[in-house]
C-alpha positions, -999 to 999 in steps of 0.1 A, spaced: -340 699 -109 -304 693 -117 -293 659 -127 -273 654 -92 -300 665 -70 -324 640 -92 -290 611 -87 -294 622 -49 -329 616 -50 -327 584 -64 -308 572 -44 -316 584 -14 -350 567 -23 -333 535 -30 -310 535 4 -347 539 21 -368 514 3 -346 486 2 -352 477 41 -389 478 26 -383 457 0 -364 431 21 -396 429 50 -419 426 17 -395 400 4 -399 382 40 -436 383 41 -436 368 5 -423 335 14 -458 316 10 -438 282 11 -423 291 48 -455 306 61 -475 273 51 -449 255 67 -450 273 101 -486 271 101 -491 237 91 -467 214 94 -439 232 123 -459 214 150 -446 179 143 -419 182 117 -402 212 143 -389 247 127 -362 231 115 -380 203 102 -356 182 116 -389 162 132 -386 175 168 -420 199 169 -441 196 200 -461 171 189 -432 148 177 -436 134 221 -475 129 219 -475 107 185 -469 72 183 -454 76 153 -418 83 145 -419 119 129 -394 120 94 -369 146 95 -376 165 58 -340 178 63 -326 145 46 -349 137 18 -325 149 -11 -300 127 7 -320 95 9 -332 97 -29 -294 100 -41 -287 134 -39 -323 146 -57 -352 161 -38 -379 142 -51 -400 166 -57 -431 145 -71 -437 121 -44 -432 154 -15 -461 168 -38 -483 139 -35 -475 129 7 -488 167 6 -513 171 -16 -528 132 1 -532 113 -38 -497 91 -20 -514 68 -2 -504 30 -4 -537 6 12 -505 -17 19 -493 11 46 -522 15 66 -536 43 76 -523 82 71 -514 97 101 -504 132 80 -536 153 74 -543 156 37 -535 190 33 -553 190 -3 -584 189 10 -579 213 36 -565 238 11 -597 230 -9 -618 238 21 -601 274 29 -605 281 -5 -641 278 -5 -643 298 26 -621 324 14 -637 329 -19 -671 321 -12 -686 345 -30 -661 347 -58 -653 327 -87 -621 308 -84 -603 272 -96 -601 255 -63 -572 230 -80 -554 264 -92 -557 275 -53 -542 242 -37 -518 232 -62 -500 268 -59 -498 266 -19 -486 233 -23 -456 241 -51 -445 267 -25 -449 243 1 -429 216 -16 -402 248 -28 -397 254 8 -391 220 15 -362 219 -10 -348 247 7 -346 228 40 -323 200 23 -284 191 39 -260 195 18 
């Protein structure tokens, strides 16, 4: 094969895979498909705290758009971790109306890999860390 048939092929190859590679990239986003799946339904898609639920709560749902912007400009990224993960949990505030999603990772994971070894804390902390990375993603400038 000649060198430009082999630069044709390549790049015909590379014109067709990179619609491919942009679905797979899509798919990847583990941090948006945890959030459409778990949290959507009060927080809304754009997590400005509109989801369907946000009429059927007493509560007043938080709009995760802003959270950079009310901690000066920084997303804290520690304390989305822990409202997530359920170990941010003040006596003083009552009760949690968020589900601890910690434990419910933990439970999927056991599920899941029932018959396999796994580190559950390996499991939750990385669907967290892409839940949280999502989140940041979601900020106003």
């Amino acid at each position: 094969m000649t060198r430009t048939r082999l630069l044709a092929v390549l790049a015909g190859i590379a014109f067709l895979a990179t619609p491919v590679l942009a679905m797979a990239q899509q798919k990847a986003d583990l941090g948006k498909r945890e959030y459409d799946s778990n949290c959507a339904v009060c927080h809304g898609v754009t997590g400005k705290g509109d989801g369907p639920y946000a009429g059927i709560l007493d509560t007043r749902i938080p709009d995760l758009t802003v959270l950079s912007k009310r901690n000066g400009g920084v997303f804290p990224f520690a304390r989305v971790y822990e409202t997530i993960d359920g170990t941010n949990v003040l006596k003083a505030h009552g009760t949690r109306d968020m589900p601890i999603w910690g434990f419910d990772y933990k439970v999927r994971a056991a599920e899941y890999y029932q018959d396999h070894p796994y580190d559950p804390e390996a499991y939750v902390r990385g669907r967290i860390l892409a839940l949280a990375e999502y989140l940041s993603r979601l900020q106003t400038k």
